[in-house]
C-alpha positions in Angstrom: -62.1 -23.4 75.1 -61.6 -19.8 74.6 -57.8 -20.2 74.7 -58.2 -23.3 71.6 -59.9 -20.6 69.8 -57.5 -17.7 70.1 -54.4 -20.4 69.6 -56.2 -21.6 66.1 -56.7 -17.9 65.0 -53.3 -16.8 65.8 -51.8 -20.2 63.8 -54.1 -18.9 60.6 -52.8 -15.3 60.8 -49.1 -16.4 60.8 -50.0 -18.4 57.9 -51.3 -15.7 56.2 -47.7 -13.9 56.3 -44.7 -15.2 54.1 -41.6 -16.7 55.7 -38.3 -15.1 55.4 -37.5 -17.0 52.2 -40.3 -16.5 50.4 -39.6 -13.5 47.8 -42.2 -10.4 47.2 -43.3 -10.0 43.7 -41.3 -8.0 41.8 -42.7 -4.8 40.8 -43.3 -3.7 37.1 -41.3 -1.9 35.5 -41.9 1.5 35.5 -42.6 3.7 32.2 -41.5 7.4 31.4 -43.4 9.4 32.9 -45.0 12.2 30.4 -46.5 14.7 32.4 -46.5 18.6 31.0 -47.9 21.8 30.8 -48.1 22.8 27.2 -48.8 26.5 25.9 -48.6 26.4 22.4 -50.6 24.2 19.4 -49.5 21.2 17.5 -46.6 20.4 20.2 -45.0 23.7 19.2 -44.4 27.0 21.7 -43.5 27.1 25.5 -43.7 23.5 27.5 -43.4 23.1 31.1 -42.4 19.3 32.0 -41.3 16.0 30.2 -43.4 16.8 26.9 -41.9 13.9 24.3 -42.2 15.8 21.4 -41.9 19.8 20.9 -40.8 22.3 19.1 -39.9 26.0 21.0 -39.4 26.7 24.3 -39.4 23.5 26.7 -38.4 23.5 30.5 -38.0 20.3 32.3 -36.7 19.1 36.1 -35.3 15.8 34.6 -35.7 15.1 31.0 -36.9 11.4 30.5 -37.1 9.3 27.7 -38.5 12.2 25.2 -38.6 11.4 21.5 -38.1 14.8 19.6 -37.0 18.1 21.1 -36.2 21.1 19.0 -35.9 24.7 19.5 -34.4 25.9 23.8 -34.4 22.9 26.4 -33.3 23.5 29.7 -33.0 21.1 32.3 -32.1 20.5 35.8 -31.5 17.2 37.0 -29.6 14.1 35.6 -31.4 13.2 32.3 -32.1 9.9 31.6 -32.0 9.1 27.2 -33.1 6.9 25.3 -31.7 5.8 21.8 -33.6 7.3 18.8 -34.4 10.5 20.5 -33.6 13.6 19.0 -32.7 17.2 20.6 -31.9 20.0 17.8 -31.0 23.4 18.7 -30.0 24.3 22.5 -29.4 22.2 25.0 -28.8 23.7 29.0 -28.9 22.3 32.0 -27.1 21.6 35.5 -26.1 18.0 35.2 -26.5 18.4 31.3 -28.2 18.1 28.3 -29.0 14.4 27.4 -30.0 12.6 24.4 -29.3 9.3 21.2 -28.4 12.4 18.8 -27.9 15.5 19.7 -27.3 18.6 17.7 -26.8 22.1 18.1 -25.2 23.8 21.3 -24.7 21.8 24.3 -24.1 23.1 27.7 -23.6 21.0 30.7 -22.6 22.7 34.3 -21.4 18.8 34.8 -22.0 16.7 31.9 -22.9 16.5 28.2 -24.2 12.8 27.2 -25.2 11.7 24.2 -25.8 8.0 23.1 -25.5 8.2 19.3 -23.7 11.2 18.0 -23.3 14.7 19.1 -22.5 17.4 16.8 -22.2 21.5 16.9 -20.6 23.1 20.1 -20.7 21.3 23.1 -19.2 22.4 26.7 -19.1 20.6 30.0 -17.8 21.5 33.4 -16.7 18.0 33.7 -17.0 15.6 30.7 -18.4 15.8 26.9 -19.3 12.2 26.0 -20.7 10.7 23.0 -21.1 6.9 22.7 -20.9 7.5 19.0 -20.0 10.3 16.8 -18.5 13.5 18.1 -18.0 16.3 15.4 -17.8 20.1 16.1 -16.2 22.2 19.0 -16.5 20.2 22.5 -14.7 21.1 25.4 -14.9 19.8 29.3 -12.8 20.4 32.5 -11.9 17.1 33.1 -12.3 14.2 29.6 -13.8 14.6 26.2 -14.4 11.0 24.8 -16.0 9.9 22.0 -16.4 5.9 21.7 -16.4 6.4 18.1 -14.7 8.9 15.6 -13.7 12.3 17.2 -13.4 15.4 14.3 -12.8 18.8 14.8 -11.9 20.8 17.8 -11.8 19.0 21.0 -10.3 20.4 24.4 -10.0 19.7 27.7 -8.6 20.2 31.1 -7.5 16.4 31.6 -7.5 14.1 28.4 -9.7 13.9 24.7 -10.0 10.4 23.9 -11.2 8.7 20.6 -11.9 4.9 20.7 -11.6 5.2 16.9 -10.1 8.0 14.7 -9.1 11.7 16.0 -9.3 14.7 13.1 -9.1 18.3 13.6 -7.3 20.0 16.4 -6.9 18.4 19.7 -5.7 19.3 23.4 -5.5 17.9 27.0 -3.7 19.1 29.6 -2.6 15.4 30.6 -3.3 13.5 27.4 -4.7 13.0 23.6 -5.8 9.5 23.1 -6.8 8.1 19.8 -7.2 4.2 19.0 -7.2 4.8 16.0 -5.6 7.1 13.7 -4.6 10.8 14.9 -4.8 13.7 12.2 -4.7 17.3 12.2 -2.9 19.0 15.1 -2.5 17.7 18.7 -1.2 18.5 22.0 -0.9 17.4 25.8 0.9 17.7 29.0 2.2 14.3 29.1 1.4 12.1 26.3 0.1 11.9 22.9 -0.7 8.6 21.7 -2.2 6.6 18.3 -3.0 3.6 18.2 -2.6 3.6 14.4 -0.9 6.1 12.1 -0.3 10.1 13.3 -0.3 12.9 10.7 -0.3 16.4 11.2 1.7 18.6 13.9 1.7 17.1 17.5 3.3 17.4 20.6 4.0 16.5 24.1 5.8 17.0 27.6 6.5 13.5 27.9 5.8 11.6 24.9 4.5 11.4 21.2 3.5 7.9 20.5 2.1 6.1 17.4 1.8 2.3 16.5 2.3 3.3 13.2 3.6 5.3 10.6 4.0 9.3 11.9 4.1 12.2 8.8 4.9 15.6 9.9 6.0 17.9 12.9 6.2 15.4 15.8 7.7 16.7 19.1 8.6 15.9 22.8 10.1 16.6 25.6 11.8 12.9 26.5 10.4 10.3 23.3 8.9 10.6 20.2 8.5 6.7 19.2 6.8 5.8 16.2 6.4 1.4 15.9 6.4 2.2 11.7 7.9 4.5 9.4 8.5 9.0 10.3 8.8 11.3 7.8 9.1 15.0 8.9 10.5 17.1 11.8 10.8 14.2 14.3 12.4 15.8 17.5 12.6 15.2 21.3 14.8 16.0 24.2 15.4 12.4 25.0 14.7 9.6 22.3 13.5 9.8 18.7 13.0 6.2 17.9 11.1 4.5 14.5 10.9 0.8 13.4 11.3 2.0 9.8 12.5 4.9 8.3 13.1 8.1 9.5 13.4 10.9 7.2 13.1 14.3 7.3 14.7 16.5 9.9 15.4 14.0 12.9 16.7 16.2 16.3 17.1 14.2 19.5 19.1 15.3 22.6 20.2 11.8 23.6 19.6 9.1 20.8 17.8 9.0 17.5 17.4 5.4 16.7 16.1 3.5 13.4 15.2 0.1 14.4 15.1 -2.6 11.6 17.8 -5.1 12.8 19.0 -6.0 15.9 21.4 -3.1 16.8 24.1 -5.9 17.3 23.9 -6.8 13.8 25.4 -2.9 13.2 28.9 -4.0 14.2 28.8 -6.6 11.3 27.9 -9.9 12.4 25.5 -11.8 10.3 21.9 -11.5 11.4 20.0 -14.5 12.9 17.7 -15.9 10.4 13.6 -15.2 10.9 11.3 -18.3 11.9 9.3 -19.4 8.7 6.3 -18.2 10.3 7.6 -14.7 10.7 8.5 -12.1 8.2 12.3 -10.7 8.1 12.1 -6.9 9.8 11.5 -3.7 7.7 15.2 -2.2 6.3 15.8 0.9 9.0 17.2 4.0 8.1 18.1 7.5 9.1 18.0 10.0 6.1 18.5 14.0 6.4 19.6 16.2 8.2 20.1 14.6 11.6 22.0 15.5 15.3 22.1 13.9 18.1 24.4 12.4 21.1 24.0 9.3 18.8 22.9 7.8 15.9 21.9 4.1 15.4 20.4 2.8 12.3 21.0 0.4 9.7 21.5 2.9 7.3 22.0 6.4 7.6 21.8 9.2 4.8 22.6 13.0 4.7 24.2 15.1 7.1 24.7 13.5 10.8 25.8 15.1 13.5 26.8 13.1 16.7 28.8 14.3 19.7 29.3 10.8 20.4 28.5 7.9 18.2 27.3 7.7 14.9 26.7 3.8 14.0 25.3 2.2 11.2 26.0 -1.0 8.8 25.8 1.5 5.7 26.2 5.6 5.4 25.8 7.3 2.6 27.0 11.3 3.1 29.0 13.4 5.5 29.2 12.3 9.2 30.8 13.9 12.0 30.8 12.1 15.3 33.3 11.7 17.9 33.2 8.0 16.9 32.0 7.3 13.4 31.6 3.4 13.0 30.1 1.8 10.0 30.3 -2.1 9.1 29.7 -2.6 6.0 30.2 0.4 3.8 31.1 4.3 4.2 29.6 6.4 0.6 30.9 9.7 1.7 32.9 11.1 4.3 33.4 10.7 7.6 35.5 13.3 10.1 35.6 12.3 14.2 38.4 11.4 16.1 38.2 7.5 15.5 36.4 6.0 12.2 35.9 2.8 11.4 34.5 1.4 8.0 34.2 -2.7 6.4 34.9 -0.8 3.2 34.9 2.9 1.6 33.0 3.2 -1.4 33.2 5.7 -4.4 34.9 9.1 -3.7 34.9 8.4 0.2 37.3 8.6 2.6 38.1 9.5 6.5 39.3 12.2 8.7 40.5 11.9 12.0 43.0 10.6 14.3 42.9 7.5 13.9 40.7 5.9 10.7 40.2 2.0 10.0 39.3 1.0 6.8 39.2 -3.3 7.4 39.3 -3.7 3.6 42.3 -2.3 2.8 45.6 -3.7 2.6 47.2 -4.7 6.0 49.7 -2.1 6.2 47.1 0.8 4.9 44.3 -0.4 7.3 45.1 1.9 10.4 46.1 5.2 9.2 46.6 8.7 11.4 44.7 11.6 9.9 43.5 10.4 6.8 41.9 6.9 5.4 40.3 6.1 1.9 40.1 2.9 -0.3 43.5 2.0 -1.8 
């Protein structure tokens, strides 16, 4: 009988316990915790701990989710903040300063964080992030970012990025990222890149970049590309390349290229017509002073300088190239050892060894040394 017993009170005990699948409650969400020691009145003078609101001197291990900090915060661990809370004045700590908006002087041993805006002097050993805003001086040993606009001086050891617009002066040792439009003056190891228009002075190892339309003093070591119009000194070691016009002073060590046509249009055959649904490509020219191994555009104005090529459908000016080839129409005058024009216009005409002039009559087409309408 004894053994019933103690078999029945076992079964009830195991009962008692939930099986494997059965879940445990989940526990309840746990609230910022705002415990301090507070020596001062009316939330003003020296706070020790994760006081919400206070105005003076206020030292913290972790700052939680605090509403309205003014005045000297220092703090030690990782914060944790909120959106809508405020810190205004000085911000220290290990891991950083955190904050919504933050304003004032910054200084992170690791990070700076804020989730709204940030704005005055911040400095970080790693990264200066807003999720917002960023205006002032920031700097950081590895990224400043700024998921919205980014204005004026930002540096740092790897890349400063801007999910929208960039203003002011701006450097990274790797890279300068805007997604927007770039303004002011810029400059990186590697790259320098808009996703929109660039203005200003800016410059590379590798490459200046913009989707759209550069103004100014653009420079690189192998590309400065622009997808619209440049206007300026436009100059790289390798490639200076627009899909509009480039005017200005245009200097590229291997090719300086204004793409509007196909290139294979340049020799004079008629371009391919556009699909209804898609608009005929921006006219492409070359205009100023401009030197290079070769020249490419559909037009090119000024002086050009080519050691090897200098190729267009239409120039207008003096062009001295090794090979001097223009389809349509030569305004000007054109010295290298072979040159080629559909027709020479005005007071133009060629110098070189051997000068083509299709327009002419057959037997004064090919002409040594010199070549002009007739």
């Amino acid at each position: 009988m004894s053994r019933r017993l103690a078999f029945f009170a076992f079964a009830l005990a195991g009962c008692a316990v939930p099986g494997p699948e059965e879940e445990a409650p989940a526990p309840a969400p746990q609230e910022a915790s705002f415990h301090s020691l507070d020596l001062g009145f009316a939330d003003c003078g020296l706070s020790l701990g994760n006081s919400p609101r206070w105005r003076g001197i206020r030292l913290n291990f972790q700052d939680g989710a605090f509403q309205d900090v003014r005045g000297l915060n220092l703090t030690l661990w990782t914060p944790e903040p909120q959106a809508g809370s405020t810190l205004i004045g000085i911000g220290a700590g290990l891991c950083g300063p955190g904050a919504g908006r933050i304003t004032g002087i910054s200084l992170g041993l690791i990070s700076v964080l804020a989730l709204e805006r940030i704005r005055g002097l911040q400095a970080s050993g790693l990264a200066t992030v807003s999720q917002g805003r960023m205006c002032g001086i920031s700097a950081s040993g590895l990224a400043t970012i700024a998921q919205g606009d980014l204005w004026g001086l930002a540096f740092s050891g790897i890349a400063t990025l801007a999910q929208r617009n960039m203003t002011g002066l701006h450097a990274g040792a790797v890279a300068t990222l805007a997604q927007g439009k770039l303004t002011g003056i810029g400059f990186s190891g590697i790259a320098t890149l808009a996703q929109k228009d660039m203005k200003g002075i800016h410059a590379s190892g590798i490459l200046t970049f913009a989707q759209g339309d550069m103004t100014g003093a653009h420079l690189s070591l192998l590309a400065t590309i622009a997808q619209g119009s440049m206007t300026g000194l436009n100059a790289a070691a390798g490639v200076v390349l627009g899909q509009g016009r480039v005017r200005g002073i245009n200097l590229a060590g291997l090719s300086l290229v204004a793409h509007g046509a196909p290139l294979a249009d340049l020799d004079g055959a008629p371009p391919a017509e556009p699909a209804a649904e898609t608009q005929p490509p921006r006219p492409a020219s070359v205009e100023g002073l401009n030197a290079s191994l070769t020249i490419a555009a559909d037009e090119i104005r000024g002086l050009s300088l080519a050691g090897l090529q200098c190729r267009a459908r239409v120039m207008q000016g003096v062009s001295f190239a090794a090979l001097n080839r223009f389809a349509e129409a030569e305004r000007g005058v054109a010295i290298g050892l072979v040159n080629h024009a559909g027709a020479v216009e005005g007071f133009g005409f060629q110098l070189g060894l051997v000068n083509h002039v299709a327009e002419n009559p057959p037997l004064l087409r090919w002409l040594p040394f010199f070549n002009t309408r007739f």
